[in-house]
N, C-alpha and C positions, 0 to 999 in steps of 0.2 A: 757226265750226264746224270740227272736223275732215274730216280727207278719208276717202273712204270705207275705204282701208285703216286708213286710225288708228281710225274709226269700231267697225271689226272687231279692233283688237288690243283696244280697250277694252272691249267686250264681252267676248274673252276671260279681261282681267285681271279684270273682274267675276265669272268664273265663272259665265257662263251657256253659253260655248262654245267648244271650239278646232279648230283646221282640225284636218280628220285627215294626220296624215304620209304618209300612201301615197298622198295628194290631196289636196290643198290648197282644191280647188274643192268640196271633199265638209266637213261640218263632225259633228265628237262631240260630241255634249248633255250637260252636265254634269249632277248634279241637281238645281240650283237653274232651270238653262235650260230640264229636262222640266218642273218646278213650271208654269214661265210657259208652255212651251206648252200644259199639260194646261189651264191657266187661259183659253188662247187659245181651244180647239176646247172647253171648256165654256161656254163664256159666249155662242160662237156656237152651238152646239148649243142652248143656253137660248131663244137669241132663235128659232129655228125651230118648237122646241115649243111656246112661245106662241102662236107662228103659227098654229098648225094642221098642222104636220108630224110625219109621221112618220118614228122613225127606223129605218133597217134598214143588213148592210152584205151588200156583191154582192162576187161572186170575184175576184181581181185578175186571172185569167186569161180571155179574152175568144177565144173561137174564131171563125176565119177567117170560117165558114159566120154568125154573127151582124154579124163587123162588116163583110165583106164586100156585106151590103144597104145599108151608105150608103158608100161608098168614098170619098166626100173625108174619111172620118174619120183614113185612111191613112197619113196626113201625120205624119212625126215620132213613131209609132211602134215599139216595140221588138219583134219577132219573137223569137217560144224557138225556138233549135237546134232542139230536141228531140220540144217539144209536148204532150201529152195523150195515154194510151191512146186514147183515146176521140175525140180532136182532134187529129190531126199538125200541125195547121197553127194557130199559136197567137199569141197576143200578149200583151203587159201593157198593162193600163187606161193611156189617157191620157186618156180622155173615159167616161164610160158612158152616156149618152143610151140608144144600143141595150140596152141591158142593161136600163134601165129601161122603155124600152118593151115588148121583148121578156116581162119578168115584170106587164106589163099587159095585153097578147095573152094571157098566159096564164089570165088571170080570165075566164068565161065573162059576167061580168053587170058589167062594175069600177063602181064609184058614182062620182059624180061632185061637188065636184072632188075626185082624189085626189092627196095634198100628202105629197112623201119626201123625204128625205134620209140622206146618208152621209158620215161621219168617216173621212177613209181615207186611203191615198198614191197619184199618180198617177206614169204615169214618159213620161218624153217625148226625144227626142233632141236636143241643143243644142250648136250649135256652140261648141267649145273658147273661140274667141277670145268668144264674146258671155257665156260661163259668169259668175257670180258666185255666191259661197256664200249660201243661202238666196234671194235673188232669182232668178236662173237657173241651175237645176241641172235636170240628168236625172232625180232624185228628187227630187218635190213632195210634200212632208208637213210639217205638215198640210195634205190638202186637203180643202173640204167641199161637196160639190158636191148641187143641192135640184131637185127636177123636180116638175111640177106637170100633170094631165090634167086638163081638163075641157071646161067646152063657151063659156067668157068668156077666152079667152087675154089681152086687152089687163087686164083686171081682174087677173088675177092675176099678169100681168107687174111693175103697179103693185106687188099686194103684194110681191113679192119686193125691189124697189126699196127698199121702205120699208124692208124688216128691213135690208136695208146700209145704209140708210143712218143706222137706228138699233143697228148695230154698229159703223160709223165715228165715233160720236158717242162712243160708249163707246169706242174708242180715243184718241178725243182729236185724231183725225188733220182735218184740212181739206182733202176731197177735193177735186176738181174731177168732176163728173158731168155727161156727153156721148153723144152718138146716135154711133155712128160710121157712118162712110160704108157705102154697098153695098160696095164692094169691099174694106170691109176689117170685116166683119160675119162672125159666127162658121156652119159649113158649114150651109145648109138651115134661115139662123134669117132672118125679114123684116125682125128689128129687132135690135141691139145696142146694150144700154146698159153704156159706163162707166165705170167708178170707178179716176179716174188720182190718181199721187200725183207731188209734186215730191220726187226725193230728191237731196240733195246729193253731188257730184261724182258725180253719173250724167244726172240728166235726171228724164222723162217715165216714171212704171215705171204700169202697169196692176195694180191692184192687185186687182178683184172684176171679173166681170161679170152681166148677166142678157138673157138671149135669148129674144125669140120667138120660137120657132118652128113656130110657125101649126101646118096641119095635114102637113104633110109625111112627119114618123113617122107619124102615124097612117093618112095613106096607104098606103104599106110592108107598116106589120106589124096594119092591118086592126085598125084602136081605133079602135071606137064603143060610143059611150053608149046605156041602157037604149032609149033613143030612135031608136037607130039611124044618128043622126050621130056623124060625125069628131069625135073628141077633139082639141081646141087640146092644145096642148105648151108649155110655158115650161122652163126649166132655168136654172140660175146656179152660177157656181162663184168660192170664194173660198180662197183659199191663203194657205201661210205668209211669200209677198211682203207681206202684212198685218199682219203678227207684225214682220218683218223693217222693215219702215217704220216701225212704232211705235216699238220700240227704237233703231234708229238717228236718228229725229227727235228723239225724247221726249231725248238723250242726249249728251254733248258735255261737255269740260274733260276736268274726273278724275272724273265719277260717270254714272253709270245711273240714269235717270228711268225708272219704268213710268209709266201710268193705274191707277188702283185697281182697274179688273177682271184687273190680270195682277200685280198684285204676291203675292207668297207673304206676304210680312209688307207688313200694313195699318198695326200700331200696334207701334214697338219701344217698352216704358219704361225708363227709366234706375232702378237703385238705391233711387231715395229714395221710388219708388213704393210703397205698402202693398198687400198681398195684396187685400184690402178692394178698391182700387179696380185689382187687375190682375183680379179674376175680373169687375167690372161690365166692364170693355172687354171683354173674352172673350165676355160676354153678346152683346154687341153685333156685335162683328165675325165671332166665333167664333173660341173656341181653338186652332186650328192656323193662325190670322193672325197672333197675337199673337206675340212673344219679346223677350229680351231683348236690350237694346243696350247692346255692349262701347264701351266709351270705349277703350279699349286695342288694338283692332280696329278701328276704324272701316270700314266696308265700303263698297268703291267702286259697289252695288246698296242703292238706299238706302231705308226704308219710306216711305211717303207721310206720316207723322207720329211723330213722337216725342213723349214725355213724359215729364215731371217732377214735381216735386212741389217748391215753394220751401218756407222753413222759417215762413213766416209758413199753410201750409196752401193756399194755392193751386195749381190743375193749373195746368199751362203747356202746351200743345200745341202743339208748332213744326211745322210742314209743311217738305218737301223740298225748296219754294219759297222759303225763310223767311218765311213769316209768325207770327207768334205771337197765338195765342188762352190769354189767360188766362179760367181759370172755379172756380166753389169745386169741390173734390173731388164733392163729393155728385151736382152734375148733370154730370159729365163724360161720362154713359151718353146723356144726352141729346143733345152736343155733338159727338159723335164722328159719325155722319152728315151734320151738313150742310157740317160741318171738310174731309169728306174730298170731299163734293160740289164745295166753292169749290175744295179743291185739282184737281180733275180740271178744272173751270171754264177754271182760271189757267195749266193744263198746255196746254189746246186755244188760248189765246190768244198765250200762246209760242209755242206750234208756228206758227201762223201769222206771228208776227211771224218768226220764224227764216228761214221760208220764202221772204220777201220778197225780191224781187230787191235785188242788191247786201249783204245776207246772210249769204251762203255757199252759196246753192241754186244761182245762175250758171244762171237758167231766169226768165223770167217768161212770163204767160200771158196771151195779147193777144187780145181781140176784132177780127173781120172782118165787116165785112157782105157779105153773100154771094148772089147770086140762087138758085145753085142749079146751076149749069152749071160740070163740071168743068173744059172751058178756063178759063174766068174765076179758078178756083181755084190749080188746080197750077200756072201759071206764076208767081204771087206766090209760091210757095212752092220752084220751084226755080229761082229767080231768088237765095234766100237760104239756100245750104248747110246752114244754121243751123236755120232754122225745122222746126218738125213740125204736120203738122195731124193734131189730134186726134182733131175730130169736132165736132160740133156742139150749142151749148148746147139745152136740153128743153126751154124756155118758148117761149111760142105766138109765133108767125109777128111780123117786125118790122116798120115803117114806111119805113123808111132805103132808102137807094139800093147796088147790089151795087160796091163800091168799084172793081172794075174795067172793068166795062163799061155803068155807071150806071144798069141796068135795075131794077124793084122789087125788094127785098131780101126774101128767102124763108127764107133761115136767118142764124145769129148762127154764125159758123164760129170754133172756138178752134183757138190756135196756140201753139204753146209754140216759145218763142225764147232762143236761147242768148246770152249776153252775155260 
């Protein structure tokens, strides 16, 4: 695999993006790179409305007087000079939890559970040296961040769980999904779950999360149900480190790999294809998936299948993968969904083999049995400069002994280790 900078010039040459010249650590979207990210925050957008959510979007400006009731929100932070008529003392969104509690307070009766979400950009402050374009930058966009009130927080933490984890699926990507420790759990949440990715020539990146957090807001800003009790809180947020992982996993040599939920063209035909059978794929995938493939062009962002037509009357459908499915013209209309399902299939199973230590990822990720007591932990871990503890696997309680001080084992602790 390439290294992360080659990773990024070839995305550029793709034309999906190039550094901006006034900063490098800032990136210009070209219009094929807006295509994949509108396809990114629609598809997660998609998966929330299924859910049960609703979508709305909040100000990017956040007055002092709101985020000021939870003050570890504080952290990283961007202050306006200037502020608001109305607000001297102002900030831009890096979190909106208060925002969303705040427009719950505001309903005199709220039902219960109530399930939102917003498509937006957050902005946050990041060290120079730790910056990367699209992974770590001051401006996160997209970011889609989902909050959830009602009176089952562990229920609905699940759900939120699920919807990443059936948006990681549709990426293609092979998370690794973890509790993380108390002290390193997101401000006023009792549980953090999440969703790391291995990316090469980086490490360990955090790609989604989902927090509980119990009744805490609701304490605060006085959210109770018709009933009279505390509303549970859940919240999760998932960013264009998402997007950013896809492409650069999915991607490597001389071409650009998507997954079928972010490609702009599903299906290119070649020439020999007849009107006849370019309106039936059209049918299927829909017309502004479809175009034509230059032979004389070849493009370094490639569709997930191509087509032909031999002269005996046969479709040919080659995937980006190379595979070839031959089928008669006629039922081509039939064949084009489960072509393009095996191709996403074949793409997640790559991605993991890619991922595999010795690779190119230079990370693998190692099981601990763990009792449960931080001495026992942090000294295995800074005993090896290398290591990261990530947090701890979500399946039930283990049988094993805590590997360093032989006591019952209580959690399965993952570690990501550098090679």
């Amino acid at each position: 695999m390439r290294s992360l900078d080659g990773m990024y010039d070839l995305l550029s040459d793709a034309g999906i993006f190039r550094r901006a010249p006034w900063r490098p650590l800032d990136v210009v979207w070209s219009e094929k790179g807006l295509m994949i990210k509108r396809l990114f925050t629609d598809m997660i957008s998609a998966e929330f409305r299924a859910n049960g959510y609703e979508e709305i979007l909040l100000p990017a400006f956040i007055p002092d007087r709101l985020l000021s009731v939870e003050p570890a929100h504080y952290r990283d932070v961007h202050r306006l000079s200037y502020g608001l008529a109305s607000d001297p003392e102002c900030y831009l969104r890096a979190t909106s939890e208060c925002q969303f509690a705040a427009l719950i307070a505001a309903d005199p009766a709220p039902t219960s559970p109530r399930r939102l979400f917003q498509a937006c950009a957050v902005y946050r402050r990041e060290s120079p040296d730790e910056s990367l374009p699209m992974l770590r930058c001051a401006e996160i966009d997209p970011f889609i961040e989902a909050m959830t009130f009602s009176g089952t927080s562990p229920t609905e933490t699940e759900r939120q769980v699920s919807v990443y984890e059936s948006i990681f699926r549709r990426l293609c990507l092979p998370v690794d999904v973890v509790v993380r420790p108390p002290w390193d759990t997101f401000p006023e949440a009792t549980q953090t779950v999440a969703f790391d990715m291995l990316i090469p020539g980086l490490g360990v990146v955090q790609v989604a999360t989902v927090h509980d957090l119990g009744t805490s807001f609701a304490r605060v800003f006085a959210l109770r149900g018709r009933d009279g009790a505390l509303l549970q809180h859940s919240s999760s947020g998932i960013s264009g480190r998402a997007l950013a992982s896809a492409l650069i996993v999915h991607s490597g040599g001389d071409r650009v790999l998507t997954p079928t939920c972010l490609s702009p063209t599903l299906v290119a035909y070649e020439p020999s294809v007849p009107e006849g059978l370019r309106e039936a794929v059209s049918r299927c995938v829909g017309a502004s998936r479809v175009s034509a493939w230059d032979a004389g062009a070849p493009s370094v962002c490639q569709a997930p299948i191509r087509i032909r037509v031999t002269p005996d009357g046969a479709a040919v459908m080659t995937t980006a993968l190379g595979k070839h499915v031959t089928v008669p013209c006629r039922s081509v209309e039939h064949h084009i969904r489960p072509v393009l399902a095996d191709y996403d299939e074949h793409l997640t199973t790559r991605a993991k083999r890619r991922l595999a230590c010795g690779n190119g990822a230079h990370v693998f990720v190692a099981d601990l049995p763990w009792c449960g007591q931080v001495t026992c932990l942090m000294p295995q871990v800074a005993r090896h400069p290398r290591k990261q503890f990530m947090g701890c696997r979500r399946s039930p309680r283990q049988r094993g002994k805590c590997r360093h001080c032989g006591s019952g084992q209580q959690y399965t602790a993952r570690l990501a280790v550098a090679v």
